[in-house]
C-alpha positions in Angstrom: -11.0 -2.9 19.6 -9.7 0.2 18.0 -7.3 2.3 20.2 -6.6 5.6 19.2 -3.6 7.8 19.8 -3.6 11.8 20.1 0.0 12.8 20.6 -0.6 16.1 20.4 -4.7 16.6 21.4 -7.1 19.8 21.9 -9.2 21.4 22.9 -11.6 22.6 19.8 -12.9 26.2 20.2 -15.2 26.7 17.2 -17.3 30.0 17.5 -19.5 31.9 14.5 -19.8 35.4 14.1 -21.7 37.9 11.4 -18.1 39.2 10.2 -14.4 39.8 11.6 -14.1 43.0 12.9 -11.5 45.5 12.3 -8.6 46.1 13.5 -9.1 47.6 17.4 -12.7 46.7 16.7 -14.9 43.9 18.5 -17.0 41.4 17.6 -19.2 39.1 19.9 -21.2 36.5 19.8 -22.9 33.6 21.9 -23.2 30.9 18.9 -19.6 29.1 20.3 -18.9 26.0 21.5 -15.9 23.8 23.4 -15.1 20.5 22.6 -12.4 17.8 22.9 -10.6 16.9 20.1 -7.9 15.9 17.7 -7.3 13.7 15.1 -7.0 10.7 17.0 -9.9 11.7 19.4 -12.3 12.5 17.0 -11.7 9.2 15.0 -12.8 7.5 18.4 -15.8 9.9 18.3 -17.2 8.6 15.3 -16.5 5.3 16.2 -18.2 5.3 19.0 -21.2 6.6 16.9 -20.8 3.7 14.6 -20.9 1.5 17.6 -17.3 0.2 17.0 -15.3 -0.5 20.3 -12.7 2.2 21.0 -10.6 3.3 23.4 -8.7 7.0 23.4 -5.1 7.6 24.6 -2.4 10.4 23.9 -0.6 12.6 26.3 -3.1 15.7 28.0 -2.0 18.3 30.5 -3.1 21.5 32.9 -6.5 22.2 32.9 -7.2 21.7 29.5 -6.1 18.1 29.6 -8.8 17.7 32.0 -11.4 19.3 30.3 -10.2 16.7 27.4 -10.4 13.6 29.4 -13.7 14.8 31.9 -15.6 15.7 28.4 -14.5 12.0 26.9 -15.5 10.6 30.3 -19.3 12.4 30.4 -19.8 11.6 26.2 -19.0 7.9 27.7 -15.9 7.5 25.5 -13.6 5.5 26.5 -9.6 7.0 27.5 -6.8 6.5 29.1 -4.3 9.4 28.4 -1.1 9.8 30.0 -0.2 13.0 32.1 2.2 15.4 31.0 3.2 18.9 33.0 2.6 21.2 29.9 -0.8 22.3 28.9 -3.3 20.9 26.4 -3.4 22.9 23.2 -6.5 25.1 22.5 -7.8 25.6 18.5 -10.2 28.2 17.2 -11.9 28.0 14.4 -14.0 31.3 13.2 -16.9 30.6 11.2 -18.4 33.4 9.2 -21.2 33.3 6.8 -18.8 32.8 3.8 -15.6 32.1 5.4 -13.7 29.8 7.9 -10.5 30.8 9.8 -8.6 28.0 11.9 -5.6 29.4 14.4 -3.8 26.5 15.7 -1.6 26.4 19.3 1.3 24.5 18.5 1.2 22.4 21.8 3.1 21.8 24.9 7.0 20.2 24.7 6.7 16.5 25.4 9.6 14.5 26.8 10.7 11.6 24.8 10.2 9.6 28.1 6.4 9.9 28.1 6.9 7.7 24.6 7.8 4.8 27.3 4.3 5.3 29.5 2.3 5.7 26.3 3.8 2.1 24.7 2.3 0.6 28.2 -0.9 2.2 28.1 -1.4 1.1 24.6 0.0 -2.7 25.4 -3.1 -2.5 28.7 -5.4 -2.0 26.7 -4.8 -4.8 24.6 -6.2 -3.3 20.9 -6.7 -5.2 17.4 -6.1 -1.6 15.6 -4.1 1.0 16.7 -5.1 4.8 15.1 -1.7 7.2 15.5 -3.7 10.9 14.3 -2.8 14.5 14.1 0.4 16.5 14.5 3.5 15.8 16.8 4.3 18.2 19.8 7.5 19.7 20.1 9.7 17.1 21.9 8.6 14.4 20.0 9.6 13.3 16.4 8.1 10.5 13.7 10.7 7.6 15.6 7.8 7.7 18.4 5.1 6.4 15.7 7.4 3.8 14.3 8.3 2.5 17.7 4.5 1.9 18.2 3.8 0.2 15.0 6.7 -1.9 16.2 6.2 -2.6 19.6 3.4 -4.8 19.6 0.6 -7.2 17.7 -1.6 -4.6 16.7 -2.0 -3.3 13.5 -0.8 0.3 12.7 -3.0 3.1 11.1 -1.8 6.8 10.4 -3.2 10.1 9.8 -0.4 12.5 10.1 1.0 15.0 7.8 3.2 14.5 4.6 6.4 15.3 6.0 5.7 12.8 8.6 4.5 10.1 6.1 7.4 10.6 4.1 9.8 9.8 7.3 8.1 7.0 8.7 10.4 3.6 8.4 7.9 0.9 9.7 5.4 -1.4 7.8 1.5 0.6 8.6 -1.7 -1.2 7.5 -3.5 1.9 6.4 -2.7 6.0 6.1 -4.7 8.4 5.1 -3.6 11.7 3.7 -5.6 14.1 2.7 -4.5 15.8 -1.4 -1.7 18.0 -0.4 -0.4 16.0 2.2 -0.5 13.3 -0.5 1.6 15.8 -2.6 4.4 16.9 0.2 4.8 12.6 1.1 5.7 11.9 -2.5 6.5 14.7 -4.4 4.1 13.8 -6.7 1.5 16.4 -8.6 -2.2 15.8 -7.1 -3.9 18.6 -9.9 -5.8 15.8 -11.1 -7.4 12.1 -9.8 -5.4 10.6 -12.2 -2.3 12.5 -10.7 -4.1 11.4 -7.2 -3.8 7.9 -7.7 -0.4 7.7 -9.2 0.4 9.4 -5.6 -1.4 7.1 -4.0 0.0 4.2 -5.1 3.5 5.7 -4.8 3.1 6.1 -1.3 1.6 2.5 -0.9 4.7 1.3 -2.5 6.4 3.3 0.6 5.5 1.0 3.0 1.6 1.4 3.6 -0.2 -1.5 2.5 -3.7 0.5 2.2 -4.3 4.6 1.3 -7.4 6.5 1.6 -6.8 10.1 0.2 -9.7 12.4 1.2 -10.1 15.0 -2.1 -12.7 17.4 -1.5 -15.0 18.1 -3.9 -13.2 14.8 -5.7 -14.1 12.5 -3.6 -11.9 9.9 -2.0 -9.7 7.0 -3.2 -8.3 4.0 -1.7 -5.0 2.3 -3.1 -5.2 -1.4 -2.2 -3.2 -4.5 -2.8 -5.8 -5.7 -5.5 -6.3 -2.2 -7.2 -7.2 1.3 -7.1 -10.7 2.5 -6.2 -12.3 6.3 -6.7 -15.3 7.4 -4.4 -17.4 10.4 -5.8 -18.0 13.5 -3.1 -22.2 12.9 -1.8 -24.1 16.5 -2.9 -24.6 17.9 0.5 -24.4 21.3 1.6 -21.1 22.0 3.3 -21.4 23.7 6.8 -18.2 22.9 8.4 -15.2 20.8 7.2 -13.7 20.5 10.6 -13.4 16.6 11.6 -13.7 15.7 7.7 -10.7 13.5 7.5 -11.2 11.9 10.9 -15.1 10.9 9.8 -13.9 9.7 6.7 -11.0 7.2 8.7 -13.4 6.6 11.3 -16.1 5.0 8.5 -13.0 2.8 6.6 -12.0 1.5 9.6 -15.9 0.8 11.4 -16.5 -0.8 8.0 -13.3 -3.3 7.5 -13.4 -4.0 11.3 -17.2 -5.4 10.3 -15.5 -7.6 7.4 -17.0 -5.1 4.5 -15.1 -5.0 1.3 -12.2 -1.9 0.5 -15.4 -1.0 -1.7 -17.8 -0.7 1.0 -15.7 0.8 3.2 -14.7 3.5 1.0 -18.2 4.1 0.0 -18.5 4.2 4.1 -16.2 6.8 4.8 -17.3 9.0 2.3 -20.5 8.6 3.4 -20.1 9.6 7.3 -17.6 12.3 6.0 -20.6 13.5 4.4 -22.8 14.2 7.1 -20.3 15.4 9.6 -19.5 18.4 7.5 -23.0 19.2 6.7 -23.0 20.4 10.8 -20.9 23.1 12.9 -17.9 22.2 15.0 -17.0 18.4 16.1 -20.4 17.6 17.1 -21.4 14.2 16.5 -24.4 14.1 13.8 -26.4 10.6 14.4 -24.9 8.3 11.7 -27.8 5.9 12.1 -28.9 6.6 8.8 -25.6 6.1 6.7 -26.3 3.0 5.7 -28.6 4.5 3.6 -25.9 7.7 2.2 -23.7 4.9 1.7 -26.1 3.4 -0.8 -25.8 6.9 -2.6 -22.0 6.8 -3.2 -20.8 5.9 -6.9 -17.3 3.5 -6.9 -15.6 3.0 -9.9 -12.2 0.9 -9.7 -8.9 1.3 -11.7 
C-alpha cells in the first residue's frame, strides 16, 4: 500500500471567468468548483484511479479540514489525518481564456508535537511506500521528513520544493522535482535537457536513488541507478496544469508498484499527466484508457 502524506493540505478553489476585472470592478461567475487537495492528496487521487491501494494522512484543521477529510471520505478514498487547531488552507486558481492565476494561503502554524501523532498514524497503517508531497506549514521544518523516512520499513518518496530537497539528510527511494525546483536543489542550469539530466543525476548523487523531473513541454526524465531515461510531452491540448506533477508521481509509482520497468513507468506518468491537464481543476479524468496513451510516449535512454 501507498500512504501519502499532506503536511500542509487544501482546500482547491479553482473558478473560470471571461476576464479579471478592474480594479473596484466585479467579475462573477458560476463555472467554480471546491475540491480537496494537495500534493500528497492528489497523488492518492490518482492512485486510487489507477486502482493502486492508498491511504491519505497529513495534519487538517477547522472547517476546512473537514471539508478535506468528509470529501475524501464520500470519493471513497481512504484517510486518516491527524487534527490540528489551526485551519486548513484554501487555494484559488483563476482560469481565464488565455491565462491562469494561482493565490496560495500559506497555512496554519503546526506544532512540532503533531510530527509524534503523525509518525503513529503512518506506522497503523502499516504502508510499503510512503509519499511525503507539497509544501511545509509554518512550525514545521525538513527534520520532520527525514525523521519519517527514518522511522520505519517503508520506503520514502518526495515531492517537495528545492530548498527542501537540498536540506533533506536521509536516504529517499524516489523525488520528483519539477525543472526549476530541479535548478534551486542543485544549483545547476536546467535551460536545456542536457542541462536537465546533469541536474538530475546531481541530485541522485545527493542521496535519492531514483528522480523524475516533470519539464513541460520537454517531457519528463528519470535518473536511475542503471542510467538516464527522457520521456517526450504527449500532443494534447493543455486545459489546466493544476495536479500535473502529482499525476505524473502518481503513474511512476502505480506502475513500479505493478513490477513495470523505470521505462514503463516513466512512459506511465507521462501518460496520466497527460490527460489530467487536458481537464479543469483536480478532477479526476478516467485513466482507463492510458494504457493505450502510454503506448504513444517516445523513451529514449542516455
Amino acid at each position: 500500500m501507498i500512504l501519502t502524506v499532506t503536511l500542509n493540505p487544501a482546500v482547491d478553489h479553482t473558478l473560470k471567468v471571461d476576464d479579471l476585472p478592474d480594479s473596484g470592478g466585479v467579475a462573477r461567475t458560476d463555472a467554480a468548483r471546491v475540491d480537496p487537495g494537495g500534493k500528497g492528496i492528489n497523488v492518492s487521487k490518482y492512485l486510487v484511479e489507477l486502482d493502486t491501494a492508498t491511504v491519505a494522512t497529513g495534519v487538517v484543521g477547522d472547517f476546512l479540514g473537514r471539508f478535506v477529510r468528509d470529501s475524501l471520505s464520500d470519493e471513497e478514498i481512504a484517510n486518516d489525518f491527524v487534527e490540528i487547531e489551526g485551519r486548513t488552507r484554501l487555494n484559488t486558481t483563476i482560469l481565464t481564456d488565455d491565462a491562469e492565476f494561482k493565490i496560495n494561503h500559506t497555512g496554519p502554524t503546526v506544532d512540532r508535537n503533531v510530527s509524534d501523532d503523525l509518525l503513529d498514524t503512518i506506522a497503523r497503517n502499516n504502508p510499503e511506500i510512503v509519499v511525503i508531497g507539497g509544501s511545509l506549514p509554518p512550525g514545521l521544518g525538513s527534520t520532520v521528513i527525514d525523521r519519517i523516512a527514518q522511522t520505519g520499513d517503508w520506503k520514502t518518496v518526495v515531492d517537495v520544493s528545492g530548498d527542501v530537497l537540498r536540506d533533506l539528510n536521509a536516504s529517499y527511494a524516489l523525488c520528483k522535482p519539477n525543472r526549476e525546483e530541479l535548478a534551486v536543489a542543485t544549483g545547476h542550469p536546467v535551460t536545456s535537457v542536457e542541462d536537465c539530466y546533469e541536474a538530475a543525476e546531481q541530485l541522485r548523487q545527493m542521496g535519492y536513488n531514483r528522480v523524475v523531473a516533470s519539464l513541460g513541454a520537454d517531457g519528463a526524465l528519470m535518473a536511475t541507478p542503471d542510467g538516464l531515461l527522457h520521456a517526450a510531452a504527449v500532443d494534447t491540448d493543455v486545459v489546466d496544469t493544476v495536479g500535473a506533477g502529482d499525476s505524473l508521481l502518481a503513474g511512476v509509482l502505480s506502475a513500479l508498484n505493478r513490477g513495470a520497468t523505470d521505462e514503463e513507468a516513466l512512459q506511465s506518468g507521462v501518460a496520466v499527466a497527460s490527460r489530467v491537464v487536458s481537464v479543469p481543476g483536480t478532477d479526476i479524468p478516467p485513466l482507463d484508457d492510458v494504457a493505450n496513451t502510454t503506448k504513444r510516449v517516445s523513451v529514449s535512454t542516455r
